[in-house]
C-alpha positions in Angstrom: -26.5 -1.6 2.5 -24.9 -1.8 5.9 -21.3 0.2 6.4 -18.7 -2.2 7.8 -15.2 -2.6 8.7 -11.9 -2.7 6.4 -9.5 -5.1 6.7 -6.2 -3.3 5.8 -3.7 -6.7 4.9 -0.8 -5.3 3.3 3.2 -6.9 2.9 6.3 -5.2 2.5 5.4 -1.8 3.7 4.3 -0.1 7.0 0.3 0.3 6.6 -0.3 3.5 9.1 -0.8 6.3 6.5 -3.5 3.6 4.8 -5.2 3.2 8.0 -5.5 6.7 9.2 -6.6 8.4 5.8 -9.2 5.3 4.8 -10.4 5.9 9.0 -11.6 9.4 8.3 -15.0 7.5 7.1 -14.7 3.6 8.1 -13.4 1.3 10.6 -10.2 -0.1 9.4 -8.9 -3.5 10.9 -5.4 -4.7 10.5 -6.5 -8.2 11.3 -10.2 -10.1 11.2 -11.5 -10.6 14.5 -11.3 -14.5 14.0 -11.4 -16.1 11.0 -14.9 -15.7 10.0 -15.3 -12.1 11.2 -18.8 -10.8 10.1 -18.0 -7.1 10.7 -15.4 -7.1 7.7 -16.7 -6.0 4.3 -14.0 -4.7 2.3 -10.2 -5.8 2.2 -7.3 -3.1 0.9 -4.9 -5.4 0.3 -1.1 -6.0 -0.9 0.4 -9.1 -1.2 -2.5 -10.5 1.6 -1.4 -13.8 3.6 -2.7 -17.2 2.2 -6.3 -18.1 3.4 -7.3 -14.6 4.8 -10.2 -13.4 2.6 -11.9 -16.9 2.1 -13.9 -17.0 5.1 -14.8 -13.8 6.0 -18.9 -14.1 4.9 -19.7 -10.5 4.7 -16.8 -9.3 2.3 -18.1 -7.9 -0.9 -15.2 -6.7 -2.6 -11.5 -6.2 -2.7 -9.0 -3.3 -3.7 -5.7 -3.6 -4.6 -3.3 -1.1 -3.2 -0.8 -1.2 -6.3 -2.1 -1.2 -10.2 -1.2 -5.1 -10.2 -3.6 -7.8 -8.8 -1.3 -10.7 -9.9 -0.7 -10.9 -6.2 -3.9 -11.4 -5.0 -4.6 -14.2 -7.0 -2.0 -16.0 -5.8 -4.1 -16.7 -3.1 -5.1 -20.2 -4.3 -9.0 -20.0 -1.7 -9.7 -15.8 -3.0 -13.0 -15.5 -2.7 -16.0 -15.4 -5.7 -16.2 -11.1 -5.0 -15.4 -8.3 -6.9 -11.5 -7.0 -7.3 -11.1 -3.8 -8.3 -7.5 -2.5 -9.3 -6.3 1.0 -9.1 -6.9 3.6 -11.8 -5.7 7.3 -10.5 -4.4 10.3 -12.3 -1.4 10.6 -10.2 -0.8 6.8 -10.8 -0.6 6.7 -14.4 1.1 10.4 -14.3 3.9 8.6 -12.6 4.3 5.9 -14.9 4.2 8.2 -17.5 7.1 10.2 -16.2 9.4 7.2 -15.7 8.8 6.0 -19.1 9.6 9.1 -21.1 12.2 9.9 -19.0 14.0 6.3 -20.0 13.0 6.6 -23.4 14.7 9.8 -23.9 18.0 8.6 -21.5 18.3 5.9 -23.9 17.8 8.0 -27.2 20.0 10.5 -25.9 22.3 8.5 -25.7 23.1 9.3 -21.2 24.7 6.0 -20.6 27.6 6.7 -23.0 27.4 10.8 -21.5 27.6 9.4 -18.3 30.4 6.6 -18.9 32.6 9.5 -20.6 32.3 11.8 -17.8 33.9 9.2 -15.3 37.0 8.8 -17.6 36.5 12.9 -18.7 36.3 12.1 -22.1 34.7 15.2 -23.9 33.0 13.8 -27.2 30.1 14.2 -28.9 28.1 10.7 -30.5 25.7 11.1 -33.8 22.5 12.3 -32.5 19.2 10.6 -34.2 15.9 12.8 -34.2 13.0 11.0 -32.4 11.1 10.4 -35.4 14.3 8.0 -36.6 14.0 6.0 -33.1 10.3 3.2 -32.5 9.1 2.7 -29.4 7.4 -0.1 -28.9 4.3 -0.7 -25.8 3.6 -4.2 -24.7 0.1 -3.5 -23.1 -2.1 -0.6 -23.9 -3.6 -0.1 -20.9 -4.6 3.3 -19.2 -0.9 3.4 -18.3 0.3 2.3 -21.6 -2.0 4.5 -23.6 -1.0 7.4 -21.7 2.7 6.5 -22.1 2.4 6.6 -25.9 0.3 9.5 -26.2 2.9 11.6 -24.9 5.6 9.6 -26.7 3.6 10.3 -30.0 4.0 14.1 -29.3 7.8 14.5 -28.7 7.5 12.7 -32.4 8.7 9.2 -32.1 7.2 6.4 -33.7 4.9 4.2 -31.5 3.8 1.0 -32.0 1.3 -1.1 -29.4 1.2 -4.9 -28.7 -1.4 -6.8 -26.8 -3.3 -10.2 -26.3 -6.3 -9.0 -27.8 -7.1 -6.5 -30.6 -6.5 -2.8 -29.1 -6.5 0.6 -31.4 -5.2 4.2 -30.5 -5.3 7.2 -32.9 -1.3 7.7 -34.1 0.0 4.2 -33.1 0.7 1.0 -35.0 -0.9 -1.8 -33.3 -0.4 -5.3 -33.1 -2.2 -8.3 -31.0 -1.7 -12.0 -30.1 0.5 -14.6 -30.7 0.3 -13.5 -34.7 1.1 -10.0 -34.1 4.4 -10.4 -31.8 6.9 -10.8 -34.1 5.9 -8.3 -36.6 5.2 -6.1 -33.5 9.2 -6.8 -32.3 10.6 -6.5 -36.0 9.0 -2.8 -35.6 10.6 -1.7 -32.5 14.2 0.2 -31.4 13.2 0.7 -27.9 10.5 -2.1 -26.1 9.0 -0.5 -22.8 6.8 -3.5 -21.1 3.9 -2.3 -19.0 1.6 -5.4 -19.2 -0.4 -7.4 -16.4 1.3 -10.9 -15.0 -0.5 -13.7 -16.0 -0.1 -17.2 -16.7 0.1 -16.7 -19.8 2.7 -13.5 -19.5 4.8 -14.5 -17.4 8.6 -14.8 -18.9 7.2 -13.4 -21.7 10.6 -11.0 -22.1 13.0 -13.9 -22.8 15.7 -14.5 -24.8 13.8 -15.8 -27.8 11.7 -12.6 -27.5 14.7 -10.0 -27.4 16.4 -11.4 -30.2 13.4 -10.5 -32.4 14.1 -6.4 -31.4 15.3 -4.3 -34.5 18.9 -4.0 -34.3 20.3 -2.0 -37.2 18.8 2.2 -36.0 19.6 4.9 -34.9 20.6 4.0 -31.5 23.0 1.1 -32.2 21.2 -1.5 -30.7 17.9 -2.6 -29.4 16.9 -1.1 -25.8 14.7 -2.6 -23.4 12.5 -0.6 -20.7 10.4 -2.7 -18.2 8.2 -1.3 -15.3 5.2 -3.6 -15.6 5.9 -7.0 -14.0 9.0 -8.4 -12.5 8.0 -12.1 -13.0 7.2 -11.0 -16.4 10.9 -11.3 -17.4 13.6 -13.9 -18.0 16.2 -12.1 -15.6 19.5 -14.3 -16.8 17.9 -13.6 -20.4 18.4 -10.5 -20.5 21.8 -10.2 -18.8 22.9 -13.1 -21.9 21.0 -10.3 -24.1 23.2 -7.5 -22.9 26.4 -9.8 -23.1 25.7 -11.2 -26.6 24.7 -7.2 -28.1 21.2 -8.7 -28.5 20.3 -5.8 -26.1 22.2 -2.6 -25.9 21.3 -1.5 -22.9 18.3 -1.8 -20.4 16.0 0.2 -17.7 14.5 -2.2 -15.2 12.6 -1.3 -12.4 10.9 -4.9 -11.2 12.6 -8.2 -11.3 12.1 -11.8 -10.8 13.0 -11.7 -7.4 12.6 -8.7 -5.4 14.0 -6.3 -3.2 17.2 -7.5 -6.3 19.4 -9.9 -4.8 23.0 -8.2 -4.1 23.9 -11.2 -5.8 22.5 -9.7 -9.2 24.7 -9.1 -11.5 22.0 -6.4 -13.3 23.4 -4.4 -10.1 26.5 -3.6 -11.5 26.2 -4.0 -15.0 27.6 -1.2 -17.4 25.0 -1.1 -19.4 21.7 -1.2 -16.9 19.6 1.3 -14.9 18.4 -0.4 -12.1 15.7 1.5 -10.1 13.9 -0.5 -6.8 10.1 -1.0 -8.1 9.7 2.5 -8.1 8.3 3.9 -11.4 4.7 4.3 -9.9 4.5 4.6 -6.2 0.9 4.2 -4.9 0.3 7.2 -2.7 -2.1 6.8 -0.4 -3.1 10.8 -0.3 -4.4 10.3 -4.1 -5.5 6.9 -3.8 -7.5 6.1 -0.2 -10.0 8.4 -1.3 -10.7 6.5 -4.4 -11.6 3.5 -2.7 -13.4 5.0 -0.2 -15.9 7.0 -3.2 -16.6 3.7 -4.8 -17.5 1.9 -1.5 -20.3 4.6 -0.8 -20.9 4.6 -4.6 -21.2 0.7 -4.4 -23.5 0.8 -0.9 -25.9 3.1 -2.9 -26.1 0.7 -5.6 -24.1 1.9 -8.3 -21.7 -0.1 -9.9 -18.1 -1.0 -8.7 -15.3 0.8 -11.5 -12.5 -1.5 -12.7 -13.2 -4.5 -11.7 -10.6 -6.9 -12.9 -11.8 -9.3 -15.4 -10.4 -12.6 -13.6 -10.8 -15.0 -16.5 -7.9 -12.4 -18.3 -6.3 -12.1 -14.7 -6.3 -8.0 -15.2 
């Protein structure tokens, strides 16, 4: 199988680090020379423009830069090739990291620590052990699997939600439409990692929230999302926080993004707002990994996770 070109097409970022660590084996193009350029035969892509990929007759497969590939099938003309998403160590490390660090910022209790020591109040709340306090995973996932394991060993409760039936040693799972509400009833602190999909999207509404156990050791319900903004309800969960439906929330994607200044999630008392940065792709870690499963792919071995699009992930 012939080596060709990479078309780089990435949004919202400066693409030089991309180019010149995927260049130290292949051509890399920022743009197709025309429309139909035969040369190109892999895309990297982020948030590609409209129309790009369709006509290019030699591609054979494309990689998403980030761990979501909701954005590349918002292209309405992808191409019928293979997408593969991102699985890396340092990927899911990071995800990892940000959600046991909000989990344990909202157990221990550091937005009423941090409150107090703007008015210099000096008093110390009830403190709950772990194994009083659920956390609850909406997609079990690499990243959401490796979330909980670590979650299970500082000794709090886990339980697991997904579409379809999914089982890990130590957590109490849940799937479908049938297993939701249980799954909710179960759960102190909700941390969403799943995909966007048609049938995700705005799942983390209102109607959704209210189901949250409210009577623990926290006080109140907590909400954690770094999967998805689109996959949330943002006005929903700003009624949540003023109703006490929520106690308080860490969100790190949102409907609308970079968040409008308008937001009031920006300067709400009881949010952590951090800017889509809970797992940043690193090029370092993952050009190389795209580059392996090209050669891998040219010697006729199979491409690895390679999105499933009838699911959408």
């Amino acid at each position: 199988m012939e080596k060709g070109r990479i078309l780089l097409a990435v949004t919202g970022f400066h693409p030089q680090r991309w180019r010149e660590l995927l260049s130290a084996e292949r051509e890399v193009a920022l743009e197709p020379d025309g429309a139909s350029d035969p040369s190109i035969t892999y895309a990297v892509v982020w948030k590609q423009r409209p129309n790009l990929l369709s006509a290019l007759p030699n591609l054979r497969a494309v990689f998403s830069i980030g761990a979501g590939v909701d954005h590349i099938f918002a292209d309405p003309t992808l191409p019928d090739v293979p997408i593969v998403k991102i699985v890396a160590d340092n990927l899911t490390q990071y995800m990892t990291e940000y959600v046991v660090w909000r989990v344990l910022d909202h157990h221990r209790q550091g937005m009423l620590y941090r409150s107090q020591q703007k008015k210099k109040i000096w008093h110390e709340p009830p403190q709950r052990p772990a194994s009083d306090i659920s956390v609850g995973i909406m997609g079990l996932g690499t990243l959401g699997r490796a979330a909980a394991s670590v979650l299970l060993s500082l000794g709090f409760p886990v339980n697991g939600w997904s579409r379809s039936d999914r089982s890990m040693k130590g957590v109490s799972t849940y799937s479908g439409e049938a297993g939701l509400i249980p799954f909710l009833n179960a759960t102190d602190i909700l941390v969403v990692l799943l995909p966007l999909t048609p049938q995700t999207q705005g799942i983390v509404n209102y109607g959704v929230l209210k189901e949250l156990r409210k009577r623990n050791g926290l006080g109140g319900s907590v909400l954690i999302n770094a999967g998805r903004g689109r996959l949330q309800k943002d006005a929903d969960i700003v009624r949540a926080l003023e109703d006490g439906t929520l106690k308080e929330a860490s969100l790190d994607v949102f409907e609308v993004e970079p968040l409008p200044k308008t937001s009031p999630l920006w300067s709400h008392p009881k949010v952590f707002v951090t800017p889509h940065a809970a797992a940043t792709s690193d090029p370092v870690h993952l050009a190389p990994i795209m580059l392996r499963q090209m050669a891998a792919f040219e010697r006729g071995e199979k491409l690895e996770n390679v999105v499933d699009r009838d699911a959408g992930y």
